[in-house]
C-alpha positions in Angstrom: -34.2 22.6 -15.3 -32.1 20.9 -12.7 -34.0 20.9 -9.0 -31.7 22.1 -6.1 -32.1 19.7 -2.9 -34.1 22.6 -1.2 -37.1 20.2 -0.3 -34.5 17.4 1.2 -33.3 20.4 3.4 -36.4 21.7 4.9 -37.5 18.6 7.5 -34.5 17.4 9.7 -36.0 13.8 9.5 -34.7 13.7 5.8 -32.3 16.0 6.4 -30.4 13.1 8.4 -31.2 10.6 6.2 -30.0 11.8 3.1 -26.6 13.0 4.9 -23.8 12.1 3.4 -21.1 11.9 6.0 -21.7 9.8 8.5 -19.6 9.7 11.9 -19.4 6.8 14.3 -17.7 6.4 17.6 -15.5 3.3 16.2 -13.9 6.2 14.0 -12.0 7.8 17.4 -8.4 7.2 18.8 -7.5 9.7 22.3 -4.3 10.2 22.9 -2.5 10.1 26.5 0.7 11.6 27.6 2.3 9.0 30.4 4.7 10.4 32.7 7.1 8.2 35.1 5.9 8.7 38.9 2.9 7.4 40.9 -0.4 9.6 41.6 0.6 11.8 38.8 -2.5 13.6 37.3 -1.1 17.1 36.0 -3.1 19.5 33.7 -1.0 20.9 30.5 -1.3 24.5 30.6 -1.5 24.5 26.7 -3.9 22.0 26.0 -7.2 22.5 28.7 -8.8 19.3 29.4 -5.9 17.4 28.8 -3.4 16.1 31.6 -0.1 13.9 31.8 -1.0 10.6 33.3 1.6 8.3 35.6 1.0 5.0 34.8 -1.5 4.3 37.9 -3.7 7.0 37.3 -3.9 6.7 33.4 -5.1 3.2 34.2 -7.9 4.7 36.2 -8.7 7.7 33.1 -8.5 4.6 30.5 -11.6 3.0 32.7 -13.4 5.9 33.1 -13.3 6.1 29.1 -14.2 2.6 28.5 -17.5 3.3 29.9 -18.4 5.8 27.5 -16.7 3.6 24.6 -13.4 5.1 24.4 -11.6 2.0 23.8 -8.8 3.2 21.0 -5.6 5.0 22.6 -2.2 6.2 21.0 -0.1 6.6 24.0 3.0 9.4 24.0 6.1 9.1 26.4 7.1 11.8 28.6 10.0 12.6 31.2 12.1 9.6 29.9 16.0 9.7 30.4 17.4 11.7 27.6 20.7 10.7 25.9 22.6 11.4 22.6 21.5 8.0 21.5 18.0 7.9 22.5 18.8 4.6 24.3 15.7 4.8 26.8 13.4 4.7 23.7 13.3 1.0 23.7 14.1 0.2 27.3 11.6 -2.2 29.0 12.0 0.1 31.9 10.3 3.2 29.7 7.2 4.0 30.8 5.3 3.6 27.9 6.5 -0.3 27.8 5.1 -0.2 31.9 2.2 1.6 30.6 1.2 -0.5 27.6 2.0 -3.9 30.2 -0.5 -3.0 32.8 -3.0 -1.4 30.6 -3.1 -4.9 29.0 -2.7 -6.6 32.2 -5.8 -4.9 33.7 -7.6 -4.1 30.6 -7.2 -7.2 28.3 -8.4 -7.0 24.5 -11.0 -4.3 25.7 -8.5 -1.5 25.0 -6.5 -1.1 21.6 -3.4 0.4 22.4 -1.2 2.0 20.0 2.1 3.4 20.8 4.0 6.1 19.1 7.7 5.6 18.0 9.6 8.8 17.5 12.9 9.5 19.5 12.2 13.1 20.0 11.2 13.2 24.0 13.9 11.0 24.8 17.2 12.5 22.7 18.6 15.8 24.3 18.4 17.6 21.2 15.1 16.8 20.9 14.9 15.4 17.3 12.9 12.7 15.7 16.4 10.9 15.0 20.1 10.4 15.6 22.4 13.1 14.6 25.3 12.8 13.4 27.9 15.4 12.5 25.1 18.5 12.9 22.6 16.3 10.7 20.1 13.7 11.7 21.4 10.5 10.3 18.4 8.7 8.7 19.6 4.9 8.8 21.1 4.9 12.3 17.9 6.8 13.4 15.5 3.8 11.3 17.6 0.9 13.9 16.6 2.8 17.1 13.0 3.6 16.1 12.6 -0.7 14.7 14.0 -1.2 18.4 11.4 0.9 20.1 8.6 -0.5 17.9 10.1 -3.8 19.1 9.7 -3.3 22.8 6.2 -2.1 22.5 4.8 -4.8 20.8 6.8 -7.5 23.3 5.0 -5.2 25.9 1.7 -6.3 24.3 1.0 -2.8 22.0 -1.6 -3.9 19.3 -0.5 -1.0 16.8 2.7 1.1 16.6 2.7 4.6 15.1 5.9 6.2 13.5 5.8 9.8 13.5 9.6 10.6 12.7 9.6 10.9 8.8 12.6 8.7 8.2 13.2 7.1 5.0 12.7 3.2 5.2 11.2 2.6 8.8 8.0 1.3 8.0 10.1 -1.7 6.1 12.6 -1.9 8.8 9.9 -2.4 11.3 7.6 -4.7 9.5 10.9 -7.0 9.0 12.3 -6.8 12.8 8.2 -7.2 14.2 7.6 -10.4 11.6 11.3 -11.9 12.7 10.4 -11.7 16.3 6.6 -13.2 15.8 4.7 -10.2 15.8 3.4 -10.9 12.7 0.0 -8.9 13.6 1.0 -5.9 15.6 -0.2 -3.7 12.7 1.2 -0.3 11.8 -0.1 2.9 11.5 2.6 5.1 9.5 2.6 9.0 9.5 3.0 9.1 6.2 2.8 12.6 5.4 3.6 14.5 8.8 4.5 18.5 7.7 7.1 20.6 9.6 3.6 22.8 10.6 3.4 25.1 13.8 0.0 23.5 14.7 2.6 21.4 16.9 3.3 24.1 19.3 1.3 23.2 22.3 1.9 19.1 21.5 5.9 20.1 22.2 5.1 21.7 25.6 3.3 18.7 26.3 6.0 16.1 25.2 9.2 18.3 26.5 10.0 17.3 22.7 11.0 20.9 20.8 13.9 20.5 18.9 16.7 22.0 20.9 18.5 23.5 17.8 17.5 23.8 14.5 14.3 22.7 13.2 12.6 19.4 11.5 12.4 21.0 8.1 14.8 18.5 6.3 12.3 15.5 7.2 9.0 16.6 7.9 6.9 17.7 4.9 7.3 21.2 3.5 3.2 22.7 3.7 3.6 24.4 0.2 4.0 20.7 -1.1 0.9 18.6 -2.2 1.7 16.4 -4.9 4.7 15.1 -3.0 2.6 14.1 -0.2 1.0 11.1 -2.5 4.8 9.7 -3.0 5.2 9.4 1.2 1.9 7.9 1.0 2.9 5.7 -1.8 6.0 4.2 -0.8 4.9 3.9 2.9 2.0 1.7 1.6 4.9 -0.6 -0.7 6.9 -0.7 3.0 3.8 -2.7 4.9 2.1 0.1 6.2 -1.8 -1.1 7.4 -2.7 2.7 8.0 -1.4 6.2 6.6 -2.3 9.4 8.4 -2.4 12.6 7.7 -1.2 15.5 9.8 -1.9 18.1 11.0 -5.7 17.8 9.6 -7.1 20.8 9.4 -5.3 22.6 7.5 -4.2 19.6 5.1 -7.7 18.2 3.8 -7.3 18.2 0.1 -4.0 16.2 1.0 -6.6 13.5 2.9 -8.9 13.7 -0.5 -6.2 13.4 -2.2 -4.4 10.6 -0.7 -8.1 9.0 -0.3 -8.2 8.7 -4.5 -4.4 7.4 -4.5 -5.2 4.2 -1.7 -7.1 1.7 -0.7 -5.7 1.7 2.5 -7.5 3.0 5.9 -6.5 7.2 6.3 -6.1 8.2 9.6 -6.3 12.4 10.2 -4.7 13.9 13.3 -6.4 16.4 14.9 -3.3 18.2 16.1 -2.9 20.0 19.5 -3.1 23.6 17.8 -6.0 22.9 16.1 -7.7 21.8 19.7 -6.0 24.8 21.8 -7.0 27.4 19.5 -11.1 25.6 19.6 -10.2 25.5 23.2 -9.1 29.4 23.6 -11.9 30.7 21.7 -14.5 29.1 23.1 -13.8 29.7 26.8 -13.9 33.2 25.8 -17.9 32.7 24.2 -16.2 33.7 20.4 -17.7 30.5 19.1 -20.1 27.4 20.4 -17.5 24.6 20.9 -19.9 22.0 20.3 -20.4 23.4 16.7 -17.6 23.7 15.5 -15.7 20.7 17.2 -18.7 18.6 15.2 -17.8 20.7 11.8 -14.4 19.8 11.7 -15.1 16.6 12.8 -17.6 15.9 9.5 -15.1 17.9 7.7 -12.3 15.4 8.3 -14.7 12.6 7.4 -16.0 14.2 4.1 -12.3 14.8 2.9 -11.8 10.8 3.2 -10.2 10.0 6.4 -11.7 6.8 8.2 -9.9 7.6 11.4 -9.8 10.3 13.4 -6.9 10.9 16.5 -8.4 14.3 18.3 -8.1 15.3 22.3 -11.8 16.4 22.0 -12.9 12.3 22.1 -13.6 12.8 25.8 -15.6 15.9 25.1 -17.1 14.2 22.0 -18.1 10.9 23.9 -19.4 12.5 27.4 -21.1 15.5 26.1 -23.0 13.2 23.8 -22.2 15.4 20.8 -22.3 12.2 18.4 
């Protein structure tokens, strides 16, 4: 007869050491939203507990963090110029390129900064590329986003992050970074990003909702699994160092599954939906937050992803619910 694990169950000594899941704090990115302006600390409605940040007082959050060992960002632009060609996306005057300058200036190698390249807060039509005739065109839209990926790493960004699901950028950037000596700025691709509605707060946060239309025709459709391996695939032939999943809860036999198809580091992203809706239900006593923040958390883990992006890292960290 086969023994169920009843008796490793019953003390909580060996309960934790026989666990199989483990989670550490190295696992955790937090993302900031940086906003042009000085003194700049605004709440987002949508997403409690999260704020947009001018570049002075995110350099004051990003201490704060450091001394509870938040020491991995992914920074988001906000408020930038917006223009047809989504020329402000790799301007040295952007304020990510300021933010990612003086957060390195002040902060040195003690923060990891990674950047996200997508054009879709700084295009009027609010798409993650170039259109052309009524369509985004994907190889005009790959130029821009090498360009942005440029200026963020000659702003002294250690990682860049496409999220904009074009065909051939992670190759186009690996070959414009490597030609301009930035051999090591590594890159962590989005490689399977789906067209979800888990976005909706993130948009209200960026000012990036498409204007018309939606991202359908490049982000992933959510009935599709087995495609999801080929983005992961051919993003990992490109140069990718890193491929994320997201959204993440909703999408964790695509992490297992990608987990069995790579060797490569899987990144989850705890989208904004997924954190609102935690957020909403708790503040109205439907659930203990702590709980089920830690569930998902050791869920993301379990499916296979080594990395986790989520706006509860502050909560996670000062709470001390690791």
């Amino acid at each position: 007869m086969i023994q169920r694990p009843r008796r490793l169950r019953k003390n909580p000594i060996i309960r934790e050491m026989v666990a199989e899941t483990r989670l550490s704090k190295d696992m955790f990115i937090y993302p900031y939203f940086v906003v042009p302006g000085k003194n700049v600390v605004h709440p987002i409605d949508a997403m409690p507990g999260v704020s947009h940040f001018s570049v002075d007082e995110l350099l004051k959050d990003v201490e704060k963090g450091l001394k509870i060992g938040i020491n991995k960002i992914l920074l988001f632009g906000v408020g930038e110029d917006k223009t047809e060609d989504a020329s402000s996306s790799f301007s040295t005057n952007s304020v990510v390129v300021k933010a990612v300058s003086a957060l390195k200036e002040k902060f040195g190698d003690s923060i990891y900064v990674i950047t996200d390249i997508c054009v879709c807060a700084y295009t009027t039509h609010g798409h993650c590329g170039i259109i052309h005739n009524d369509y985004v065109h994907n190889d005009s839209s790959v130029e821009v986003l090498a360009k942005m990926a440029l200026a963020h790493a000659r702003a002294g960004a250690d990682m860049v992050a496409p999220s904009d699901m074009m065909d051939g950028r992670i190759s186009a950037m690996r070959d414009l970074l490597d030609k301009n000596g930035f051999e090591n700025t590594a890159i962590m691709s989005y490689s399977i990003k789906y067209a979800s509605a888990y976005y909706g707060p993130f948009r209200e946060a960026a000012d990036s909702a498409p204007q018309k239309g939606d991202r359908k025709s490049y982000q992933m459709d959510y009935r599709n699994g087995n495609e999801s391996m080929t983005e992961g695939i051919i993003d990992e032939s490109e140069g990718a160092d890193i491929l994320m999943v997201k959204p993440a809860l909703a999408y964790m036999d695509v992490i297992f599954n990608l987990r069995q198809t790579t060797l490569l580091p899987i990144a989850c992203y705890n989208v904004s939906g997924e954190y609102s809706m935690v957020k909403a239900a708790a503040a109205n006593g439907w659930i203990d937050e702590q709980k089920i923040v830690m569930e998902n958390m050791y869920s993301f883990a379990r499916a296979g992803a080594n990395i986790i992006i989520t706006y509860h890292t502050k909560d996670i960290f000062e709470k001390g619910w690791l």
